[in-house]
py3Dmol code that shows the C-alpha trace and the ligand (Angstrom):
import py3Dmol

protein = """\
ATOM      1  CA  UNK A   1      16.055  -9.602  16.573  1.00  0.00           C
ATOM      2  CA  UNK A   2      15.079  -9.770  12.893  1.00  0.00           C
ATOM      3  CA  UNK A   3      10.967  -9.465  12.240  1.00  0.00           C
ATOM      4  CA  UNK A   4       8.930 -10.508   9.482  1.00  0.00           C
ATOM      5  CA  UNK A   5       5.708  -9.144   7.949  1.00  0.00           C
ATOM      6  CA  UNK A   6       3.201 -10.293   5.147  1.00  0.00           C
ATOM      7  CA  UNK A   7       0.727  -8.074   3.336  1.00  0.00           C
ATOM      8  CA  UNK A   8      -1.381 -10.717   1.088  1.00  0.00           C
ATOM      9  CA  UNK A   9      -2.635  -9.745  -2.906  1.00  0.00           C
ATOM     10  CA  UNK A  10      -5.898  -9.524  -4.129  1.00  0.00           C
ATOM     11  CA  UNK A  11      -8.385  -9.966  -6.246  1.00  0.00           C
ATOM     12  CA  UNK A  12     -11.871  -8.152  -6.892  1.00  0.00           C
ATOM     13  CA  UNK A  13     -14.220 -10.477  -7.903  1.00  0.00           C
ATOM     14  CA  UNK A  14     -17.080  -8.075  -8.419  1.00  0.00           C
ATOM     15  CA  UNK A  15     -17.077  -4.133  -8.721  1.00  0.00           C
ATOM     16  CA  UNK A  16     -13.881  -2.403  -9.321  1.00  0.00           C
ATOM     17  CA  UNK A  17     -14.265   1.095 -10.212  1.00  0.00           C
ATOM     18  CA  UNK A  18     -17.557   1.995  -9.555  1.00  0.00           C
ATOM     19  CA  UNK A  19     -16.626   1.444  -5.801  1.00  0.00           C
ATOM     20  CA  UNK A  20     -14.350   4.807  -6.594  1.00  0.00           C
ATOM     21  CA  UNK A  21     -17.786   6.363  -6.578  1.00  0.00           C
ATOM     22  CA  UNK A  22     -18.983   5.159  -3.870  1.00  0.00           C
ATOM     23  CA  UNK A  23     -20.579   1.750  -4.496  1.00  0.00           C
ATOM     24  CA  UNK A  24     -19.600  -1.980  -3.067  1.00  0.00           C
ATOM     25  CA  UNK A  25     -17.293  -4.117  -3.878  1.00  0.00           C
ATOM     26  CA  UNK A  26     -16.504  -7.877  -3.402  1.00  0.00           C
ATOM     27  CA  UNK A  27     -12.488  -8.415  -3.434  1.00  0.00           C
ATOM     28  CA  UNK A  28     -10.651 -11.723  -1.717  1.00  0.00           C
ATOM     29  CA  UNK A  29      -7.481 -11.991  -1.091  1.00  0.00           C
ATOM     30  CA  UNK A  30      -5.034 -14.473  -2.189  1.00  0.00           C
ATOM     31  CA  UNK A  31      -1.726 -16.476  -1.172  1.00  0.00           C
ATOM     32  CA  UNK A  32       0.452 -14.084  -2.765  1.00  0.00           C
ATOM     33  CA  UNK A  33       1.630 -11.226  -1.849  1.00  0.00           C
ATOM     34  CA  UNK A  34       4.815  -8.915  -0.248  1.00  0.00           C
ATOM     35  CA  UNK A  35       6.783 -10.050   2.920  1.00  0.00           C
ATOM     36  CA  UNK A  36       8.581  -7.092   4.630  1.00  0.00           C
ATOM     37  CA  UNK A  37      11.666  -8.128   6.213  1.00  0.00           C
ATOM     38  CA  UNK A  38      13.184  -5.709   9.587  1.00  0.00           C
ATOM     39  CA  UNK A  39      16.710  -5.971  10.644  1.00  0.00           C
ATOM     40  CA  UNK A  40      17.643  -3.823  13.839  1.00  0.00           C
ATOM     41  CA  UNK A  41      19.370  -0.732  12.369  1.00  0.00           C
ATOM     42  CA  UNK A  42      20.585   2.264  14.085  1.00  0.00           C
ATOM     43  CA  UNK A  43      17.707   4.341  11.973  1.00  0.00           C
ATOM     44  CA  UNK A  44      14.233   3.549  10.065  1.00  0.00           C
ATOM     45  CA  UNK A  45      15.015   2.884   6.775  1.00  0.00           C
ATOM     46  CA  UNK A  46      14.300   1.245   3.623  1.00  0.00           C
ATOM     47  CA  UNK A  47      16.938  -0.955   1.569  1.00  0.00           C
ATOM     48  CA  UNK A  48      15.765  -0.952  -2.226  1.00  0.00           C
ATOM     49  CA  UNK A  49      17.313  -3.399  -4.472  1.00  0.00           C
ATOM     50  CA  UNK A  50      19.718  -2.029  -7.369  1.00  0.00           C
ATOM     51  CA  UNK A  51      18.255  -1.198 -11.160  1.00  0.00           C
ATOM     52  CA  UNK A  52      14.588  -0.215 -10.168  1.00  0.00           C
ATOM     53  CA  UNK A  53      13.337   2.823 -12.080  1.00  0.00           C
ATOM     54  CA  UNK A  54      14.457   6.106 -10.193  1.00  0.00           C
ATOM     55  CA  UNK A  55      10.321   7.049 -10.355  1.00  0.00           C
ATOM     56  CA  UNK A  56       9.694   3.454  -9.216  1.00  0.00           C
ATOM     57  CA  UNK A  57      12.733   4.271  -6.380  1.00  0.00           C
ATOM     58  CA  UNK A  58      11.013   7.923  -5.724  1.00  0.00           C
ATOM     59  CA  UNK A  59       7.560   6.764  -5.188  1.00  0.00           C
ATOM     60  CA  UNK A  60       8.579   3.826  -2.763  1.00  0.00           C
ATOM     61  CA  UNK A  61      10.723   6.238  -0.399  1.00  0.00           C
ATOM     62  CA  UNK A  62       8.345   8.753  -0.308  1.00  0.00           C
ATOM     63  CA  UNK A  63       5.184   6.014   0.237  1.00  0.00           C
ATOM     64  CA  UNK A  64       8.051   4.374   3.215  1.00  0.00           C
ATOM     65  CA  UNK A  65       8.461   8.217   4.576  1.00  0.00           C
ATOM     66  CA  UNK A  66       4.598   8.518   5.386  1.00  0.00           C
ATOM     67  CA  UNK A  67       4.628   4.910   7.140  1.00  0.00           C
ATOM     68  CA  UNK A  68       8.020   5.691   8.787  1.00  0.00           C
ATOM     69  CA  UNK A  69       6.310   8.933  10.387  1.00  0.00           C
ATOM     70  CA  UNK A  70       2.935   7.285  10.923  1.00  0.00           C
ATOM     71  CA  UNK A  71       4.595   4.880  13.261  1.00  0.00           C
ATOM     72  CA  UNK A  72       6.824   7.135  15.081  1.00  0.00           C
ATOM     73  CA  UNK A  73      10.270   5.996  13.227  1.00  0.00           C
ATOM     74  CA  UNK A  74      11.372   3.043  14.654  1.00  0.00           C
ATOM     75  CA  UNK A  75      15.237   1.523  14.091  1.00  0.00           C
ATOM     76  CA  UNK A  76      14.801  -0.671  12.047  1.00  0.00           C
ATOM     77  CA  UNK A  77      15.872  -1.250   8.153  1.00  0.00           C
ATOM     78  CA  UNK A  78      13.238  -2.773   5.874  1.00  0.00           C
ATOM     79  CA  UNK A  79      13.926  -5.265   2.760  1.00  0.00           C
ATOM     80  CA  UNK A  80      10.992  -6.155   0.540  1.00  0.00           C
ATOM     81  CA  UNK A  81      10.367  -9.379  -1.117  1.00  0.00           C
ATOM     82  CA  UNK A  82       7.243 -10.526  -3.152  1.00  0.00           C
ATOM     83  CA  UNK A  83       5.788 -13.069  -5.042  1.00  0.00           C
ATOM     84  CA  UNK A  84       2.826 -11.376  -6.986  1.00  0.00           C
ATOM     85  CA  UNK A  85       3.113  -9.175 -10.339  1.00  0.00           C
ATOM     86  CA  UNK A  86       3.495  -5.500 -10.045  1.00  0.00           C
ATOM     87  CA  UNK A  87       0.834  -3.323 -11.616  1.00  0.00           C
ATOM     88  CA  UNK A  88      -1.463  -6.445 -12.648  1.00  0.00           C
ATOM     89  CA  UNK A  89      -4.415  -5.428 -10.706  1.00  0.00           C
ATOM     90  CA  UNK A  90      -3.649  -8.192  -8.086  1.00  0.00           C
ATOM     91  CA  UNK A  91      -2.995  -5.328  -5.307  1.00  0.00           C
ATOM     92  CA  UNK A  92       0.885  -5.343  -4.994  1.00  0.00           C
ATOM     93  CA  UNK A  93       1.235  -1.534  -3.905  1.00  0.00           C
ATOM     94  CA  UNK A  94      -1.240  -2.318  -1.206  1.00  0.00           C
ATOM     95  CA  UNK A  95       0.426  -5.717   0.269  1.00  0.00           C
ATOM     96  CA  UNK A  96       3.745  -4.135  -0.098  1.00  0.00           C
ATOM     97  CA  UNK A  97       1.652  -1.721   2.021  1.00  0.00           C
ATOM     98  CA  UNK A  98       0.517  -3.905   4.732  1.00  0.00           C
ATOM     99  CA  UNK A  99       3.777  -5.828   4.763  1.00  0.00           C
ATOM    100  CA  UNK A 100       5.172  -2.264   5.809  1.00  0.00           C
ATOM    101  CA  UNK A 101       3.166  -1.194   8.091  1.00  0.00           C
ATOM    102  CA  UNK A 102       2.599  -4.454   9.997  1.00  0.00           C
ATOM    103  CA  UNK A 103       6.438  -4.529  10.237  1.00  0.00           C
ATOM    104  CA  UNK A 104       6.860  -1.066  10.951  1.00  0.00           C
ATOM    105  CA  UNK A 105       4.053  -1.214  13.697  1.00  0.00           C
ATOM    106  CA  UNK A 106       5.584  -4.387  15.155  1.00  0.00           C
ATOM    107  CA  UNK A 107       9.186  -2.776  15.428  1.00  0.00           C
ATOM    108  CA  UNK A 108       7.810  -0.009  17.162  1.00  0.00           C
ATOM    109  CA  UNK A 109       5.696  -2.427  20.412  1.00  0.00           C
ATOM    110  CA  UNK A 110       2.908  -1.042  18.843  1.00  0.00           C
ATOM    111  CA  UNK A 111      -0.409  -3.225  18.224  1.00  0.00           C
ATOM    112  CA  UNK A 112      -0.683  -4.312  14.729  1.00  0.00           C
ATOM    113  CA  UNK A 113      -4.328  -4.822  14.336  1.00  0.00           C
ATOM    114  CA  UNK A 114      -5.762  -4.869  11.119  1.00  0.00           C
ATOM    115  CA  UNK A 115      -7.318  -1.147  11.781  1.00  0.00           C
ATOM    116  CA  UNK A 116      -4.169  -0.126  12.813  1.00  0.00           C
ATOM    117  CA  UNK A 117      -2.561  -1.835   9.874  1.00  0.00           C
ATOM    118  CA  UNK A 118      -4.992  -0.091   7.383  1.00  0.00           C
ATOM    119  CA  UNK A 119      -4.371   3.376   8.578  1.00  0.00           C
ATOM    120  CA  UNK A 120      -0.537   3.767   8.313  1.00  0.00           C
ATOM    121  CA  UNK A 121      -0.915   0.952   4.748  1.00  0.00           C
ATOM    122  CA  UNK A 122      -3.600   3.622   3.398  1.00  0.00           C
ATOM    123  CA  UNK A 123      -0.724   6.666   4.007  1.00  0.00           C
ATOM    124  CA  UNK A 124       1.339   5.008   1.385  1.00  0.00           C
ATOM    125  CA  UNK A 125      -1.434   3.771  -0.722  1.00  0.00           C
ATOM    126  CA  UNK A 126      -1.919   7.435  -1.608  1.00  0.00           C
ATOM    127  CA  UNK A 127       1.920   7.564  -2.438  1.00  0.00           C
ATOM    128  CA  UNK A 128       0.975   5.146  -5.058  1.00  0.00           C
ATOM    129  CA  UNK A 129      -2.616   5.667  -6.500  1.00  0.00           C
ATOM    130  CA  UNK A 130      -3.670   9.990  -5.564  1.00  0.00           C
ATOM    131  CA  UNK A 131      -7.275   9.233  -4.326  1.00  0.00           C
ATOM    132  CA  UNK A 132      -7.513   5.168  -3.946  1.00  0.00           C
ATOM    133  CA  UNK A 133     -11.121   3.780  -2.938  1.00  0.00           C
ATOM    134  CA  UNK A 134      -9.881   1.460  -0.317  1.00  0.00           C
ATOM    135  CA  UNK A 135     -10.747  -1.447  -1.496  1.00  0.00           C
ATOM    136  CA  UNK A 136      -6.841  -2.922  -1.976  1.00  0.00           C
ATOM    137  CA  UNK A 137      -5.453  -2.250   1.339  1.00  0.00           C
ATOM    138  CA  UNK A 138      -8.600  -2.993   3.495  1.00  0.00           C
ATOM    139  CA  UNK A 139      -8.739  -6.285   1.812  1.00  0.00           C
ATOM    140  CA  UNK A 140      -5.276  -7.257   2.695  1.00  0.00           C
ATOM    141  CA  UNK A 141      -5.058  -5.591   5.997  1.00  0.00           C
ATOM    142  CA  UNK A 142      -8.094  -8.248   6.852  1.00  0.00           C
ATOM    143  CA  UNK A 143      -6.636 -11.195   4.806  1.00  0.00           C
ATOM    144  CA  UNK A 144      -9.959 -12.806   3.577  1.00  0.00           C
ATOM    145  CA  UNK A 145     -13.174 -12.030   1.477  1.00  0.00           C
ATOM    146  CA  UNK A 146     -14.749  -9.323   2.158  1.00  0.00           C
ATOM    147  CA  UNK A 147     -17.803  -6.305   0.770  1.00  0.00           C
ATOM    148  CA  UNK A 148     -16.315  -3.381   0.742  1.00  0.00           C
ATOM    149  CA  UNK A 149     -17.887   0.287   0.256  1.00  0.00           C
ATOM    150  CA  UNK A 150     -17.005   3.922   0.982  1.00  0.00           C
ATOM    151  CA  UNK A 151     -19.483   6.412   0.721  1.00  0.00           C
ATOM    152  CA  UNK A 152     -18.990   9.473  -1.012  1.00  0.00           C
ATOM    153  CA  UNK A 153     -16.946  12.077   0.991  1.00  0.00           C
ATOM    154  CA  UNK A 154     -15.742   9.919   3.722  1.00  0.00           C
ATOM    155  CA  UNK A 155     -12.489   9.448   4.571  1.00  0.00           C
ATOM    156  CA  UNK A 156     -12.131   5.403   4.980  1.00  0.00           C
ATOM    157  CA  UNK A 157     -14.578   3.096   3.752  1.00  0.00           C
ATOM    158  CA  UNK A 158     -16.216  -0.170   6.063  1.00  0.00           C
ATOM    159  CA  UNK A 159     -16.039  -3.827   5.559  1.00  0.00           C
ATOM    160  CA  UNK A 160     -17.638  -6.310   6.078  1.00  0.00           C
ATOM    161  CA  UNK A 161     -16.531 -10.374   6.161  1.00  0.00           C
ATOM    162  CA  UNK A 162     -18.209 -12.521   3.675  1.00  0.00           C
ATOM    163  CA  UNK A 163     -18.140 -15.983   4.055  1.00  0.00           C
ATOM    164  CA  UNK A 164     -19.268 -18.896   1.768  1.00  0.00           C
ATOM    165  CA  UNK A 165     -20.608 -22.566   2.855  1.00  0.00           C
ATOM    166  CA  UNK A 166     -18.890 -23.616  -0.405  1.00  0.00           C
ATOM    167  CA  UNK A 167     -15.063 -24.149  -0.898  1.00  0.00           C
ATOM    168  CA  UNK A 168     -14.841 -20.062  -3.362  1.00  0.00           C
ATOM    169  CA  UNK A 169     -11.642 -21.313  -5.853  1.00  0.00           C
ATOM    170  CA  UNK A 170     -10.660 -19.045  -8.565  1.00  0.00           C
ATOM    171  CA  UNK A 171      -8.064 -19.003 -11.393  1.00  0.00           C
ATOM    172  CA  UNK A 172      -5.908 -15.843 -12.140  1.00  0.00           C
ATOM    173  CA  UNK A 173      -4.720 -15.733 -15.258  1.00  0.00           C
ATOM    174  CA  UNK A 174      -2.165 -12.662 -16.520  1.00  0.00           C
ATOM    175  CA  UNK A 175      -2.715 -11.180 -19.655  1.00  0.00           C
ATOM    176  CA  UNK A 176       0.511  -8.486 -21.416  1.00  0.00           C
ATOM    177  CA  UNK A 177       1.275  -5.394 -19.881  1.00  0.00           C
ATOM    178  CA  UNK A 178      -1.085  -2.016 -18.547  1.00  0.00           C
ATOM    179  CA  UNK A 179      -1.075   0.927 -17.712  1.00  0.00           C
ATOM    180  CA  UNK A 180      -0.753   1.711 -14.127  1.00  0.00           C
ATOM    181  CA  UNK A 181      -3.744   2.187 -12.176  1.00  0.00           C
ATOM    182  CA  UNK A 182      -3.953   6.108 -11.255  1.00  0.00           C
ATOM    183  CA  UNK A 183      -3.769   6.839 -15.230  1.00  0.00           C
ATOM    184  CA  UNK A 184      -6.472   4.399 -15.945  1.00  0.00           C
ATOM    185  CA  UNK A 185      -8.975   5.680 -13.041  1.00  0.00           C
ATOM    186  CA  UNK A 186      -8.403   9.249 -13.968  1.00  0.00           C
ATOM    187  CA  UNK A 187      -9.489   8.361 -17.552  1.00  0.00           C
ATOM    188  CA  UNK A 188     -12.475   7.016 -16.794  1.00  0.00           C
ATOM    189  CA  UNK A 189     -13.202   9.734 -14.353  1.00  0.00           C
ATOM    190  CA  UNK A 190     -12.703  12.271 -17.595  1.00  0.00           C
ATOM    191  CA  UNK A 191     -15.053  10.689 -19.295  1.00  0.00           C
ATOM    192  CA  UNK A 192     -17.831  10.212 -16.431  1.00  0.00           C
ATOM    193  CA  UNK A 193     -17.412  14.114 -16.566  1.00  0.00           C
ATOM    194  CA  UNK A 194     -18.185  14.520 -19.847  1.00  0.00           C
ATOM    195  CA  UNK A 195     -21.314  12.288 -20.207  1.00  0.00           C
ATOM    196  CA  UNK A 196     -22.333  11.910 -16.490  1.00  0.00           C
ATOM    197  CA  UNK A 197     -25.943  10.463 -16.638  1.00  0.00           C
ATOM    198  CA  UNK A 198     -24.860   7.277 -19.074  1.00  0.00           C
ATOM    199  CA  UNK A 199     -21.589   6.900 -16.693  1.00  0.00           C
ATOM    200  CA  UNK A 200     -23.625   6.823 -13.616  1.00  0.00           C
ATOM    201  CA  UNK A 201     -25.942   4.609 -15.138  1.00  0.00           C
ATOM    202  CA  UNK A 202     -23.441   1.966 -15.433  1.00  0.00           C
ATOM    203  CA  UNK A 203     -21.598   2.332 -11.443  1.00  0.00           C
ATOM    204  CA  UNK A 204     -25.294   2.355  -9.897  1.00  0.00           C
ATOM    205  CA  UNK A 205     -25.979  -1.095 -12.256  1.00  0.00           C
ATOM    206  CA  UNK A 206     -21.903  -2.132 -11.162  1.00  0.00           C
ATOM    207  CA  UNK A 207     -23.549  -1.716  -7.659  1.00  0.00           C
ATOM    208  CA  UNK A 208     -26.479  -3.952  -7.889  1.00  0.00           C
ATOM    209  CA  UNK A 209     -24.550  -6.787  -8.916  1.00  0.00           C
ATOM    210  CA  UNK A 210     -22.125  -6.387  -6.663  1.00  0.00           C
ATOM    211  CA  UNK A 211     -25.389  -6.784  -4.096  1.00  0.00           C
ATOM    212  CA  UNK A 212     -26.439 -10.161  -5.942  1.00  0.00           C
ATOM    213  CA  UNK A 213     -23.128 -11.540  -6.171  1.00  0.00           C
ATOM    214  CA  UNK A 214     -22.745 -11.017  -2.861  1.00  0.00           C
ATOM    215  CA  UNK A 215     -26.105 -12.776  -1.589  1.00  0.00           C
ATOM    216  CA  UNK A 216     -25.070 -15.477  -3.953  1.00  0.00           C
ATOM    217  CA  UNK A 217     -21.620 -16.273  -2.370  1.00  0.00           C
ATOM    218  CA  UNK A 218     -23.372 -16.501   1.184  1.00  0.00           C
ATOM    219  CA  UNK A 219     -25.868 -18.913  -0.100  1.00  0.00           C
ATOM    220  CA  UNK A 220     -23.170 -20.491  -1.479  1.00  0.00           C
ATOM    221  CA  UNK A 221     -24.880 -20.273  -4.950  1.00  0.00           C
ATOM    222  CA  UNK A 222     -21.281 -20.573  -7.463  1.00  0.00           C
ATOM    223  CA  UNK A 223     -23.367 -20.809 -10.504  1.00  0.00           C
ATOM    224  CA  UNK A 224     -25.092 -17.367  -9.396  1.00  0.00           C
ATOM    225  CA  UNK A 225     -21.870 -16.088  -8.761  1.00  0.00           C
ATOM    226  CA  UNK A 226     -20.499 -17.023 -11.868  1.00  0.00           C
ATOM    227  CA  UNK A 227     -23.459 -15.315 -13.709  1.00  0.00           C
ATOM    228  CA  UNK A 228     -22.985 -11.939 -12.427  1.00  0.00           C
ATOM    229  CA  UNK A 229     -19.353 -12.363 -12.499  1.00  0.00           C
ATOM    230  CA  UNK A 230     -19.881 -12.175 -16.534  1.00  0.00           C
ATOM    231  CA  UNK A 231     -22.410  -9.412 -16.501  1.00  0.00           C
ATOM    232  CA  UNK A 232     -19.942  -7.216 -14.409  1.00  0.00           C
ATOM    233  CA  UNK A 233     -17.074  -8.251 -17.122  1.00  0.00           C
ATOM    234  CA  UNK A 234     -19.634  -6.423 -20.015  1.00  0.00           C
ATOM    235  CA  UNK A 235     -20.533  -3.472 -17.631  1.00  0.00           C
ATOM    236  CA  UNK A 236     -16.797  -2.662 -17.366  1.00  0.00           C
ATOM    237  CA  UNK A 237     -16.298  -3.503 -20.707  1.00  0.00           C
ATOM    238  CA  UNK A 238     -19.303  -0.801 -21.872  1.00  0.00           C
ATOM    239  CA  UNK A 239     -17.346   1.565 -18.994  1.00  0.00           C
ATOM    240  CA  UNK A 240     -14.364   0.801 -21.719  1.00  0.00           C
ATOM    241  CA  UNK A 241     -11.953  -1.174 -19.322  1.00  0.00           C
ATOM    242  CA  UNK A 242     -11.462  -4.228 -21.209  1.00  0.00           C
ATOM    243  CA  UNK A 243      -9.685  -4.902 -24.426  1.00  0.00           C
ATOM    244  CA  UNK A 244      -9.159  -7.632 -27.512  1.00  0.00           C
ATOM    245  CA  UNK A 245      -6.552 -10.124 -24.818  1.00  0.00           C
ATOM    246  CA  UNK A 246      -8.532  -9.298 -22.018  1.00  0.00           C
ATOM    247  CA  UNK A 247     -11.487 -10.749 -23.844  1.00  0.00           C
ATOM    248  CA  UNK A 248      -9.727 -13.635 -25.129  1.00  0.00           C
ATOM    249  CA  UNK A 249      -8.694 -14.406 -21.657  1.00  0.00           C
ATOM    250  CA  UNK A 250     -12.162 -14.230 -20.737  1.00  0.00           C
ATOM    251  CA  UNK A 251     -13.850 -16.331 -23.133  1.00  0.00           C
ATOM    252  CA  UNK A 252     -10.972 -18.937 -22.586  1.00  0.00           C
ATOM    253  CA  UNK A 253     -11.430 -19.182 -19.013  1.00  0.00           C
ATOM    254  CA  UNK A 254     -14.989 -19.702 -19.701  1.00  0.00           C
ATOM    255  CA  UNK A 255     -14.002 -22.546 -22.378  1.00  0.00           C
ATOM    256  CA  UNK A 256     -12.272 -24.194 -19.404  1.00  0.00           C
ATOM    257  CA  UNK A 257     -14.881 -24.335 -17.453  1.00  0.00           C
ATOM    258  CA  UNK A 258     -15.429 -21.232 -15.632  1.00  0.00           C
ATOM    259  CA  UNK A 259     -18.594 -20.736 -13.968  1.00  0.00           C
ATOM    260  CA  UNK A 260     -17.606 -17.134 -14.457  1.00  0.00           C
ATOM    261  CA  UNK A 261     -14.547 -14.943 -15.531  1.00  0.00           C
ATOM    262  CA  UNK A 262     -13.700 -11.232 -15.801  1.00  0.00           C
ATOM    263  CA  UNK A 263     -11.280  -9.104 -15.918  1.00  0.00           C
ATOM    264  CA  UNK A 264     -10.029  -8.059 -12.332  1.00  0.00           C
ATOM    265  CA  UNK A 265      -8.298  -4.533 -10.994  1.00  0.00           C
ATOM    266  CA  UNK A 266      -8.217  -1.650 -12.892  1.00  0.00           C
ATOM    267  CA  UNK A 267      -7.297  -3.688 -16.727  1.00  0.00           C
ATOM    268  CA  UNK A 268      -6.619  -1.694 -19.332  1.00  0.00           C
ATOM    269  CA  UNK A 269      -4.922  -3.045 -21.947  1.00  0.00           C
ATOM    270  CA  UNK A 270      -3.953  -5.965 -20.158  1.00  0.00           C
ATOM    271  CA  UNK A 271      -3.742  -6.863 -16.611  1.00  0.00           C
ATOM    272  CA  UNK A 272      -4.864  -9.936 -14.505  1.00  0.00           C
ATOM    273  CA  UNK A 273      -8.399 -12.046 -15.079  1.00  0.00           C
ATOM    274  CA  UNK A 274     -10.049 -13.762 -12.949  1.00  0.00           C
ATOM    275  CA  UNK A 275     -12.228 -17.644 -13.511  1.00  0.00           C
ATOM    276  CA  UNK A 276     -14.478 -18.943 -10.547  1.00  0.00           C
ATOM    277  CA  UNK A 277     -14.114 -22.545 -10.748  1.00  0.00           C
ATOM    278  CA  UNK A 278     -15.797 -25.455  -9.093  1.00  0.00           C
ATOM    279  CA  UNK A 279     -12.660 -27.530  -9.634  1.00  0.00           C
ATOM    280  CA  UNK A 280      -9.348 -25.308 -11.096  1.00  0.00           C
ATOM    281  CA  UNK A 281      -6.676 -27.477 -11.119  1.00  0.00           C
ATOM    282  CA  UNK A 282      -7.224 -29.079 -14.610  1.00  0.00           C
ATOM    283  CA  UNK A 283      -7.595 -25.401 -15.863  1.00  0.00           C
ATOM    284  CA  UNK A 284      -4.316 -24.312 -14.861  1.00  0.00           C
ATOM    285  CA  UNK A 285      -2.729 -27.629 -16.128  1.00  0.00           C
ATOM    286  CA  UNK A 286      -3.813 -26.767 -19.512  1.00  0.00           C
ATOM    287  CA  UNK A 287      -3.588 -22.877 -19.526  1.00  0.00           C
ATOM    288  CA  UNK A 288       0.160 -23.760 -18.221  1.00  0.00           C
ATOM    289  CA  UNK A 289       0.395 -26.139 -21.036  1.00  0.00           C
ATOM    290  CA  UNK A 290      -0.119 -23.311 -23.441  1.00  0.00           C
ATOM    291  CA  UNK A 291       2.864 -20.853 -21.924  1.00  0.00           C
ATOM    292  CA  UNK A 292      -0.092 -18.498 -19.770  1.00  0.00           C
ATOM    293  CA  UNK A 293       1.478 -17.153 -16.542  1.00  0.00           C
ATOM    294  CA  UNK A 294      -1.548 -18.377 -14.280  1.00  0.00           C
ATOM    295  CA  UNK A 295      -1.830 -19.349 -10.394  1.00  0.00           C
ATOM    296  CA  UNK A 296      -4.536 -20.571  -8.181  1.00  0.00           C
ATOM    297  CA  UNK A 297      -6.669 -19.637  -5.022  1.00  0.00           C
ATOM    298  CA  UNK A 298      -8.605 -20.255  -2.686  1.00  0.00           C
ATOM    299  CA  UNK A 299     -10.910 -17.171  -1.374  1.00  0.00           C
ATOM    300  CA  UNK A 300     -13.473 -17.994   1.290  1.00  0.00           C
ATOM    301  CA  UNK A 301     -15.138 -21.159   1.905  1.00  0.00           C
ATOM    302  CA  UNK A 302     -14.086 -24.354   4.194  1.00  0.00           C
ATOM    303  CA  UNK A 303     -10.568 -25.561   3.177  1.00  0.00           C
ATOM    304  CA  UNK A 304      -9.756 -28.369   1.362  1.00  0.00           C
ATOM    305  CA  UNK A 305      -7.190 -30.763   1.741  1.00  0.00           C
TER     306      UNK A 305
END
"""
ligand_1 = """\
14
PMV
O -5.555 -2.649 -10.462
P -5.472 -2.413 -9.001
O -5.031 -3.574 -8.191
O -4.683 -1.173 -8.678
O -7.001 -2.167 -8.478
C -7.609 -0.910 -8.489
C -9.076 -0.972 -8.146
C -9.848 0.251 -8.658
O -11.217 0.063 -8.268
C -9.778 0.346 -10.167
C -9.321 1.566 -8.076
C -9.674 1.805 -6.606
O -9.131 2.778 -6.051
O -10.500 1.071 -6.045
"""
view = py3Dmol.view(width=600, height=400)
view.addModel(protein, "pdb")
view.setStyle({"model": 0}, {"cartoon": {"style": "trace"}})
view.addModel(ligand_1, "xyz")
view.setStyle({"model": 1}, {"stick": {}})
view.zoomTo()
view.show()
């Protein structure tokens, strides 16, 4: 009996980062992401395609070793497949992630609830990223919008859902290449050392908005939203995150009609940004028009058709 398993991508609309240190976060997730595949085998395994980096190879065995363990080994031989951008800030480690470890869970009668799915996912999310926050794999573990926060010192962080009266679109627009997250984080972390009162500043104001933003999505307030969505874009800009085609991504969302846009994940030099709109389609006709790689979703609200 072949099984299936799908680990959705993300997006943080408000306060990557500073939830490293220990302040909330806002991330949805989003259509795309990783399906794992399981084929019975006679041992637990994972089939990697041909011509992938031998550190990209290294990392992936050794993040599929901690799942394999964490779910007592079961026969079965794993295939990957996905539809989002690696190392784009749209949370592909951590759906590949989920996609494991629901599958692995599954193929070994074990209950795949999403706490259960977040343990084993977070296992290889520290394959990937050292010391992650959380935020990626809890998000797509639960499949929806949620605030997200781990205090400092504790092991896993909470969630909580979030839900909006209004229909919560957003564009995603990719901007050129990054670098990946871990060497990002760490140097921002150097330099929070160095000057720690103007750093801390910043994450504690990070925080707040995150709060408003949050209070403004369950009043279904998009406008409010869209507001602090461009205040956190020049807080992570100050915390130097951003950079000259992350900005003109930015400011061209906004042309389009963006209520709000920043830049979403860890950025960088590049990376994915992110546009609330009230209505995105005409957005992504014209961004598509001009040759940007651009898709988009819908993150809480009631569906429509
Ligand atoms: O760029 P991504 O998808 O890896 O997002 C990382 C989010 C950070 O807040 C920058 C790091 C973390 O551990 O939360």
């Amino acid at each position: 009996m072949s099984l299936r398993a799908f680990g959705p991508g993300k997006v943080i609309l408000l306060g990557e980062h500073a939830v490293v240190y220990g302040h909330p976060a806002l991330a949805g997730s989003i259509s795309r992401g990783v399906t794992a595949h399981g084929a019975p085998a006679r041992e637990c395994g994972l089939a990697l395609p041909a011509g992938l980096p031998v550190a990209v190879r290294r990392q992936l065995r050794a993040a599929f070793k901690v799942a394999a363990e964490l779910t007592g080994r079961p026969a079965v031989r794993v295939t990957l497949e996905r539809d989002l951008p690696t190392s784009m800030g749209l949370g592909s480690s951590a759906a590949l992630s989920v996609a494991t470890a629901r599958l692995l869970l599954q193929a070994a009668g074990r209950r795949a609830r999403p706490a259960e799915v977040a343990h084993v996912a977070l296992g290889m999310e520290r394959e990937f990223h050292g010391t992650p926050s959380g935020v990626d794999h809890t998000c797509s573990a639960l499949g929806t919008l949620i605030e997200y926060r781990r205090r400092p010192g504790a092991e896993a962080g909470r969630a909580r859902v979030v839900e909006c009266p209004r229909p919560l679109h957003v564009v995603v627009a990719l901007v050129g290449e990054r670098s990946p997250t871990r060497s990002t984080v760490a140097a921002l972390r150097a330099r929070r050392e160095r000057w720690p009162a103007r750093y801390g500043r910043l994450f504690a104001e990070v925080g707040r908005v995150v709060h408003e933003g949050v209070a403004a999505v369950e009043q279904g307030d998009l406008e409010a939203l869209g507001d602090v969505m461009n205040v956190n874009q020049g807080l992570l800009s100050a915390l130097g995150l951003s950079s000259p085609g992350i900005d003109a991504m930015v400011h061209r969302l906004r042309q389009e009609g963006a209520l709000g846009a920043k830049l979403t994940g860890a950025g960088g030099d590049g990376g994915a940004v992110v546009g609330l709109f009230e209505r995105p389609e005409r957005g992504v006709r014209r961004l598509t028009a001009d040759g940007i790689t651009c898709f988009t979703s819908q993150l809480a609200g009631p569906l429509e058709r």
